[in-house]
C-alpha positions in Angstrom: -58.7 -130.6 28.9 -55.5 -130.8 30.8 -53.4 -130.7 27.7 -54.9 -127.2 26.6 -54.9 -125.6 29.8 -50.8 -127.0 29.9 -50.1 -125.5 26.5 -52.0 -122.3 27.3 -49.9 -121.7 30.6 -46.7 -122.9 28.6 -47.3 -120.2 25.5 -48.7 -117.6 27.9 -45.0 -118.1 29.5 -43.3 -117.7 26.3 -45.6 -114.4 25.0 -45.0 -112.7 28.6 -41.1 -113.7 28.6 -41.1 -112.6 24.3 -43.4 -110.1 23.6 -44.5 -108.8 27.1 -45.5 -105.0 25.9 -44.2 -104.1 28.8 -42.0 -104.7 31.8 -40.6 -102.3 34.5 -37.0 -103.1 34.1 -34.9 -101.0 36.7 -32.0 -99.4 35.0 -28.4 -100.2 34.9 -26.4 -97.4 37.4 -22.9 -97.9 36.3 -21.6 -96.2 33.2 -18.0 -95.8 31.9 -16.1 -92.7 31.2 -15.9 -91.8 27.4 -18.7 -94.4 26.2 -22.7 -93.9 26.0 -25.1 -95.0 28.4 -29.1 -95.8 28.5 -31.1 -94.3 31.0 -33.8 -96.8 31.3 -37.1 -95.6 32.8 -40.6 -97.6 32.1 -43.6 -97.4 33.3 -46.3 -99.7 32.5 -50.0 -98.4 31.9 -52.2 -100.4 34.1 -55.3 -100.2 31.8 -53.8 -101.6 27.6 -57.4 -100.7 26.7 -57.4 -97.4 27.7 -55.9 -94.6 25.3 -53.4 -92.3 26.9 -50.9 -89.6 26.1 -47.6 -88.8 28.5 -45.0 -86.5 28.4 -41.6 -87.4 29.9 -39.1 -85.5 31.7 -35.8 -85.6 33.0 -34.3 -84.0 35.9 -30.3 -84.5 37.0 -28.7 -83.4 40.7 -24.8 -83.6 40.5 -22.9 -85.6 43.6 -22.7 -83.3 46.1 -25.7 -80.8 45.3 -29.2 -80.5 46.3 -31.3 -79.1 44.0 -32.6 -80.8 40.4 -31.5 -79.3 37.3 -33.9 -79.9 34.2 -31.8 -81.4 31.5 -34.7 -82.7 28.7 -38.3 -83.3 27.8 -40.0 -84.9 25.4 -43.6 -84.7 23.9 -44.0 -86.3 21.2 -42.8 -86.1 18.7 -40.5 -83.6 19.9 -37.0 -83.6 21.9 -35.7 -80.9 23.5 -32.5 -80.8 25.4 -32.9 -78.3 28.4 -29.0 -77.5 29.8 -26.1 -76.9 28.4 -23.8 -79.5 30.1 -25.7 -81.8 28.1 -25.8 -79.9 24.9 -25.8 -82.3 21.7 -25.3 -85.4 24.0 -29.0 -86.6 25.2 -30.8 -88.8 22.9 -34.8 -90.2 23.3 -34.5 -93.8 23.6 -37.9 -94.2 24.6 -41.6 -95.3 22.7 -41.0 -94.3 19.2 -44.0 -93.3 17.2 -46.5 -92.8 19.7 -47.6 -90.1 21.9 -49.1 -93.1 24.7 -45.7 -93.7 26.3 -44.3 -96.2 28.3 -40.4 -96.6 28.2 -39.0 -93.0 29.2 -35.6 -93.9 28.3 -32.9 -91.5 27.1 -28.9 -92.5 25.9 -26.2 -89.8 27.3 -23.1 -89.8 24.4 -19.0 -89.5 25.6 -20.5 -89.9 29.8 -17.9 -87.7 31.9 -17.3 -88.0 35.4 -19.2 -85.0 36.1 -22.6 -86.9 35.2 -22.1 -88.6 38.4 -25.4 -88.4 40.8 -28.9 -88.7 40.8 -31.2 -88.8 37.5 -34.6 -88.3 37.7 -37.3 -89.7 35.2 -40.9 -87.9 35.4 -43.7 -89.7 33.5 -46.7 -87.6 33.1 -49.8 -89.6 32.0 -53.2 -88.7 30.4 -55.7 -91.6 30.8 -58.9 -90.8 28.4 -61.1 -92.7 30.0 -65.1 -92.6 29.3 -66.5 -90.2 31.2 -63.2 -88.2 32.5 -59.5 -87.5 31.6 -57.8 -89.1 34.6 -53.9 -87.6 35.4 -51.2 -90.2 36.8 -47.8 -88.7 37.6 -44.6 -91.4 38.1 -41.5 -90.4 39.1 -38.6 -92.7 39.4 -34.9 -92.1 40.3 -31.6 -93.4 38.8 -28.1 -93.4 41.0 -25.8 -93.2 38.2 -21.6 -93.8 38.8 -19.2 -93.3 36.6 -16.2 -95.5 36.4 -12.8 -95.6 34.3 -13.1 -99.4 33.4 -16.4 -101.5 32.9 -17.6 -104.2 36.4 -20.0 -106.3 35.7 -21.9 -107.2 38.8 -22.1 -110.9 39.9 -26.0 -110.0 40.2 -26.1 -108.9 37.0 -24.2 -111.9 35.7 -26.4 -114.5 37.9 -29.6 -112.8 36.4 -28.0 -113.4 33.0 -27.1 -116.9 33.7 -31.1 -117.7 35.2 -32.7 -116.0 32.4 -31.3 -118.0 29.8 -31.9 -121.1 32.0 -35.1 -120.6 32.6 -36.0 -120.2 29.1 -34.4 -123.4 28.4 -36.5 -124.9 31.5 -39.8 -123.6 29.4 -38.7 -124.7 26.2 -37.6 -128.3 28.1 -41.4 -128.3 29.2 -43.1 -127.3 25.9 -41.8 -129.8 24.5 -43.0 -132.2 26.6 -46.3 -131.0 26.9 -46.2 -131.3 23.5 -44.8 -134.6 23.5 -47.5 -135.6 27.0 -50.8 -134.1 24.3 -49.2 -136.0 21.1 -49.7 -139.2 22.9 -53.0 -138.5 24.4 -54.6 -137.2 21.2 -53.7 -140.2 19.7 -54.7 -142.6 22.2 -57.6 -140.7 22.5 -57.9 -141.3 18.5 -57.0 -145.1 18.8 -60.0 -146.0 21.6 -62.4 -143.8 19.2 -61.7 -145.7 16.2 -61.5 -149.1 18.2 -65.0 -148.3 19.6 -66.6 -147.7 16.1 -64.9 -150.9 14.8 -66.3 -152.6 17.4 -69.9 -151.1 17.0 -69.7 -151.8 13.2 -69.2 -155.5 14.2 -71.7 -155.6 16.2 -74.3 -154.0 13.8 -72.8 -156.4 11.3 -73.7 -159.1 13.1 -77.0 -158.1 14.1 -78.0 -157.7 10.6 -76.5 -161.2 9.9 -78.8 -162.8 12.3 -81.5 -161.1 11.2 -81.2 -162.2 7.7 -80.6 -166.2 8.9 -84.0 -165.6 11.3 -85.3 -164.4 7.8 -84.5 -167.5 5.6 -85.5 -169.8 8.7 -89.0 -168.9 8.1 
């Protein structure tokens, strides 16, 4: 019993850390002048059994101003890029094929200085649940800079650095899980078969006597 509930916490690991549907990532907030840059925006439906169609948009207030200026939306399966200064640059980065959306993302082409400031990514969701539609608005911000030459952030790196050591750490431990149920499986195995050997004996012996009690008479 130990050794499946140790394997199912071990691959329960792996599928979350592999093929997690989804995880709210925050999004990077340093791009470089000249070269492209993902706006990452997810947001994870609370309910995977419940169908759902969202709409995303994407708002964007320059350094130094106040109000929003709407820059794209999408619905899918359509993209639509909403102001000029971003005219044939905006790509959907986001879900592909599906109209029940969860990663809003969008990839600006040839970033200029002047895309400097505050991004904002609008998730608007359409839970179809049983007896009512049920409406869920998210809204989440993005402080993008823009530099001349590319820093990688020592968070950034350490995050790097733990991921992949972790995933060592669980890979370390699968195996000896693995290695822990191998050995119990066949010990396990080994007393079973003992124990019928033994019984075997036993009833062969039993019958042995029976027969001599047999001839005695």
């Amino acid at each position: 019993m130990m050794c499946h509930l140790s394997l199912l916490v071990v691959l329960s690991l792996f599928v979350s850390q592999c093929h997690g549907g989804c995880s709210e990532v925050e999004s990077l907030t340093e791009a470089v002048a000249g070269e492209g840059f993902l706006l990452g925006c997810i947001s994870c439906k609370r309910r995977e059994e419940v169908s759902a169609r969202a709409t995303v948009d994407w708002h964007f207030k320059p350094l130094g101003e106040e109000e929003f200026r709407h820059i794209f939306h999408y619905d899918h399966p359509s993209a639509e890029i909403l102001h000029e200064d971003f005219s044939n640059r905006l790509e959907w980065h986001g879900t592909q094929y599906d109209s029940d959306i969860q990663t809003g993302a969008i990839y600006i082409h040839n970033v200029t200085f002047n895309d400097t400031g505050t991004y904002r990514c609008t998730i608007h969701r359409t839970l179809f649940l049983s007896q009512y539609d049920e409406h869920v608005t998210v809204e989440k911000d993005v402080e993008l800079s823009v530099v001349a030459v590319a820093n990688r952030e020592l968070t950034a790196v350490i995050s790097e650095i733990m991921m992949y050591v972790l995933i060592v750490v669980l890979q370390l431990w699968l195996i000896v899980v693995l290695v822990y149920c191998y050995k119990k499986i066949t010990e396990e195995h080994e007393a079973r078969e003992a124990r019928k050997a033994l019984k075997a004996q036993a009833e062969l012996l039993e019958s042995k006597d029976n027969c001599d009690g047999v001839q005695l008479e």
